[in-house]
N, C-alpha and C positions, 0 to 999 in steps of 0.2 A: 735170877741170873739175868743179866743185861747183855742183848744181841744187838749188835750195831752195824746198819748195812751202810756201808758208803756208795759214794757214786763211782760209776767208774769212770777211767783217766783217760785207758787205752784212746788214739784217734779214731773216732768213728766209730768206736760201740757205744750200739744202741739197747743192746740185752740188758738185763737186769736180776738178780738173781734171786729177788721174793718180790715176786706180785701181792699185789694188796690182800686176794683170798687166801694164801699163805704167810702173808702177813696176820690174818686173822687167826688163822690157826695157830699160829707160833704163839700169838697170847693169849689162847686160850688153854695153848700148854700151861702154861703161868712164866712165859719169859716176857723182862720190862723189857719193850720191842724200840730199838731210835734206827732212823733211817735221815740220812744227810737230805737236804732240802732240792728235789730238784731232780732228784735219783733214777725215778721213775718217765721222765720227759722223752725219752728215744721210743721207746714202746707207747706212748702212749695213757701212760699211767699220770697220775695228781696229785700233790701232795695231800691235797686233802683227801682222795682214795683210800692212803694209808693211814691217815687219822681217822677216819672212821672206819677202819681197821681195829683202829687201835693203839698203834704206832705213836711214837712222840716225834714231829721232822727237827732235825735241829740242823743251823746253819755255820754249827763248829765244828770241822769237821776230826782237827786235831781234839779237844775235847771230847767228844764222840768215841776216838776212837782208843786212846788215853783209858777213858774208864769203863771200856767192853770186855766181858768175860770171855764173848764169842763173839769173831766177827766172820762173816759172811758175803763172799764175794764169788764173782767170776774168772777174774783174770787177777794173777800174783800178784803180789803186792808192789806198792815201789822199793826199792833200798832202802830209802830215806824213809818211809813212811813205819820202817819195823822199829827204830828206836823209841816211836813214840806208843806201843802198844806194853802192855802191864807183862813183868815176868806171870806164867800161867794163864795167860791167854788164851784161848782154842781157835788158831786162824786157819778156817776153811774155804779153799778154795782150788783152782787147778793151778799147778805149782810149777810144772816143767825140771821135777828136782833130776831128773841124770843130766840136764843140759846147766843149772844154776846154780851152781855148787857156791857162788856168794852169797847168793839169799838164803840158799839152804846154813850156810854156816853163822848168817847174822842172824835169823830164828830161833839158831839153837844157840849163841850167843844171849839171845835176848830172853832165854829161858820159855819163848812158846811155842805150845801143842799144834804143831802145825798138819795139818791133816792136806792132803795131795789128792782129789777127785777125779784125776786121770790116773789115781792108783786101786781106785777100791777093786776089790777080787770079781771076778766073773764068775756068780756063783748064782744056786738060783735065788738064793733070800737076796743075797746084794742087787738084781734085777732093777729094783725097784728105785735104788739108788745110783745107777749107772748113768752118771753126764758123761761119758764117751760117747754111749752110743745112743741117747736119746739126742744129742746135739749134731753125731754125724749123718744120724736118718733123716734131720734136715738138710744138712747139708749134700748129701745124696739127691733129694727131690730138686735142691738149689740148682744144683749141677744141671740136670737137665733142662728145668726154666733158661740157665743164662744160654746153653746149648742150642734153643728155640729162639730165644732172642738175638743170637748173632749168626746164624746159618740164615739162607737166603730162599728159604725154600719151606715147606710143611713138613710136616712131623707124617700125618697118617695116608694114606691113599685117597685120591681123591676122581672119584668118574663123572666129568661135567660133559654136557655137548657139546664142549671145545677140546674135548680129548680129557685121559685118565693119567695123574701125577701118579707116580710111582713112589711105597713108603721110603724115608727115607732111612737109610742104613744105620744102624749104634751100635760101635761096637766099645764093653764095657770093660776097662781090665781091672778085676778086684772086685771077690763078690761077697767081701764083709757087710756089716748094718749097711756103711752107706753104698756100697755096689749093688744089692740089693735092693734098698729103694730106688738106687736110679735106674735098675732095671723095668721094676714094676711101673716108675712113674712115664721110663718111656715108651712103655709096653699102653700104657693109658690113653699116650698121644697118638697111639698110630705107628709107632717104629716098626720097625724088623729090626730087633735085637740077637747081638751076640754075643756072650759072654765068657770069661776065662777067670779062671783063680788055680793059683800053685794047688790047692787045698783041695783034690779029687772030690772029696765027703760031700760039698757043695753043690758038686751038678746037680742032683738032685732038686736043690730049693732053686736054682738055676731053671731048670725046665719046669716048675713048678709053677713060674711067674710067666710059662709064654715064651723064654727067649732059650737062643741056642746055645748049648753050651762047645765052648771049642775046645779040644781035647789034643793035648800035648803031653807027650811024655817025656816027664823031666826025671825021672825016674826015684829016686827016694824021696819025698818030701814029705810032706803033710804039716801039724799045725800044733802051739803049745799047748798047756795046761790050761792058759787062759783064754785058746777059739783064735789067736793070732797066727796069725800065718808065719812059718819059721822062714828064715831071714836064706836064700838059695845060693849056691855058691857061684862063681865069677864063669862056668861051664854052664850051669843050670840055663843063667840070665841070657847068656848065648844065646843057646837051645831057642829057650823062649823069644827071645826077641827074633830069630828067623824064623821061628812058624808063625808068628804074629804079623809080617811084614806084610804077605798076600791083601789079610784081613785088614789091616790099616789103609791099604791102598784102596781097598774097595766102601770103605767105609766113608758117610759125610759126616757121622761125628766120631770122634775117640773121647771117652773119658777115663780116667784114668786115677784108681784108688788107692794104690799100692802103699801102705807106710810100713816102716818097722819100727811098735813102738821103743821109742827113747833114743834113738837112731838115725842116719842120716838117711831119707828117701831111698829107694833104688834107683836107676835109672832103665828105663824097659823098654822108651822110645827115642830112637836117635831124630838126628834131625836127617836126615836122608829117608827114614819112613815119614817123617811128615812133610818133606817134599817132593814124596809120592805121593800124597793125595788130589784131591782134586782143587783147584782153586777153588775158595770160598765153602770150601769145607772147616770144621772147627775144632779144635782137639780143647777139652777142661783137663787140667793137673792139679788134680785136689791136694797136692803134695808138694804145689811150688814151695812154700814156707817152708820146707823143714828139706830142702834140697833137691826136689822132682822127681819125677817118673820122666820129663820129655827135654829133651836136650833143648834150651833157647827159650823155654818159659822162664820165665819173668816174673817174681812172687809180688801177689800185689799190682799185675800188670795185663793186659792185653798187649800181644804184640802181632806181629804179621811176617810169615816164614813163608815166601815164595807164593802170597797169595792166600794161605792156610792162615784163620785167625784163631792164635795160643792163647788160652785164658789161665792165667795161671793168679786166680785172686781168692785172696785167703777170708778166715773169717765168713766162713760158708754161710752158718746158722747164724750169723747176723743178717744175711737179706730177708729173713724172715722173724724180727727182732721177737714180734710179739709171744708167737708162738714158742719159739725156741725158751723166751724166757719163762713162761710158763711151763715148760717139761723141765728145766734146770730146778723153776722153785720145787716141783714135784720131788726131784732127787732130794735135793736138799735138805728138804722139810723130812722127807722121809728117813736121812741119816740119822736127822737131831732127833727125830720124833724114836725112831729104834732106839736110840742110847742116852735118854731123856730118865732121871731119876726123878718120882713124883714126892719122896718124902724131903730131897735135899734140893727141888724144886732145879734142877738144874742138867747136865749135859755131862754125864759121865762117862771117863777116859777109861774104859778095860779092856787089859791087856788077854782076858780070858775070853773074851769077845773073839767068833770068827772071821770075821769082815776089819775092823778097826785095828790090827795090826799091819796089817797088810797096807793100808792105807795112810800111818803116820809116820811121819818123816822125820818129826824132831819132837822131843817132850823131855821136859826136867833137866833144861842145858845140854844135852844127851841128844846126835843123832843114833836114830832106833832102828830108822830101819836095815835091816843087815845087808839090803844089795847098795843099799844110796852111801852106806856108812864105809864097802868095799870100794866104790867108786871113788868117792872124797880123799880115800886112803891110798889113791892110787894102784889098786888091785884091779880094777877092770876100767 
């Protein structure tokens, strides 16, 4: 079976989604391995790395992609680039399918097995195979890095014989993967951390890490089947955002996690709490891109609200290209390697499989999966 990784296009990613070590492994599954020339240069990777991998690099990338049984990526495809792939293709990659309902319908147009990595099930076999949240725990620890980088002050307490700086304040909304690691990472630096999630279950691993947990009563909530936080209602957000207001103000960093997947961000910080903060304080919105948590970020952007500097820049686990792309190839390898058939030497699509329903989007002309197929159809 032939797996062909192209480059990616996106501006500015530098990720890659098989490092040369899982490049090795893929052929030693027995898959004929081509990777586009050039592929690996954001991270740090060389073409020749992957040929002595293993790997064939070729610098066509239309041909390449033309005669892949399996292709392998990061970021969805282009439009344009799904005509050129073989009816029964298996294209894996994160898809964004409740938002792309064109690409989802030229996929299934184009007869390919399109598999969605921001859809595999939260279960514990799929663990292993989870780029959400191996890619958001970067972006979590990111958060706090740009946090340090743009505030004007230190992170931990410090007693010198010119007087003792005071830690400085975090407080964190969202204590998903990556709230979580931004907890613990700025629990690392020195902070006084304080944290909140809709999702009570949490304080627990919340005070587990060192920081405080804030405690508001929003009163029914809790979280899906999948560990996500359910989506609160236009009373809830209220609530929450006037018990949060104090803590904002007292706070020199806000970050801010909140998403609902497939969905448009909440919004849970106005701009009047972040013009109570202090000048030269800094709020992160992990959630610019997909709508915000903070009234006035800017996706993709630094901006400056009354002196407070908004970060609101996406593409988190790309400041960290290397590594990110290394916990991606892990996922990855590990879907193909789970549903790898060794007598037909190849990458089998079963429907009896508990993980790989859940995760495809389109196969046999046919979209499959029943909430993408509801949306499309104008049901939800």
């Amino acid at each position: 079976m032939r797996i062909a990784i192209p480059r990616e296009t996106y501006p500015g990613e530098n990720r890659v989604p098989i490092i040369p070590d899982v490049a090795k492994k893929l052929c030693q599954l027995g898959a004929e391995l081509v990777v586009e020339g050039g592929m690996g240069q954001g991270s740090g990777f060389t073409d020749e790395q992957y040929r002595e991998a293993g790997a064939e690099v070729s610098s066509d990338r239309t041909a390449m992609l033309g005669a892949a049984d399996v292709v392998l990526r990061i970021r969805k495809p282009e439009l344009a680039e799904v005509s050129q792939l073989k009816a029964g293709c298996i294209h894996i990659s994160f898809l964004d399918p409740f938002n792309e309902h064109e690409l989802v319908n030229a996929l299934k147009a184009q007869g390919v097995t399109a598999i969605s990595m921001e859809m595999i099930p939260r279960s514990t076999r799929s663990q292993k195979m989870d780029a959400l949240s191996s890619q958001a725990n970067l972006a979590g620890y990111t958060m706090v890095m740009l946090a340090a980088q743009y505030l004007p002050r230190i992170f931990p307490m410090m007693m010198t014989p010119a007087g003792t700086l005071k830690p400085a304040k975090v407080f964190i909304i969202g204590a998903g993967v990556a709230g979580l690691q931004a907890i613990a990472t700025a629990k690392r630096l020195g902070a006084k951390v304080i944290a909140f999630d809709t999702r009570p279950v949490v304080a627990e691993q919340v005070q587990s890490l060192g920081a405080k947990f804030l405690d508001i009563d929003l009163g029914e909530t809790g979280q899906t089947a999948d560990g996500y936080a359910k989506e609160l209602t236009p009373e809830q957000v209220q609530i929450q955002r006037d018990a949060q207001k104090a803590t904002i103000a007292e706070s020199d960093v806000v970050i801010t996690t909140a998403q609902v997947f497939g969905r448009k961000a909440p919004l849970i910080v106005t701009r009047d709490m972040v013009e109570g903060m202090a000048r030269g304080s800094v709020v992160i919105d992990m959630a610019a891109d997909s709508g915000g948590n903070v009234e006035g970020s800017v996706a993709n952007e630094v901006v400056d609200i009354n002196g407070v500097t908004v970060v609101g820049r996406g593409n988190l686990a790309n400041e960290v290209a290397r590594d990110a792309s290394q916990m991606y190839a892990a996922n990855l390898f590990n879907l193909v390697e789970d549903n790898w058939d060794q007598e037909s030497n190849s990458f089998k699509v079963d429907f009896e499989d508990d993980i790989l329903p859940g995760c495809i989007i389109t196969h046999g002309g046919e979209v499959v999966h029943e909430t993408i197929k509801t949306i499309l159809a104008g049901g939800g």
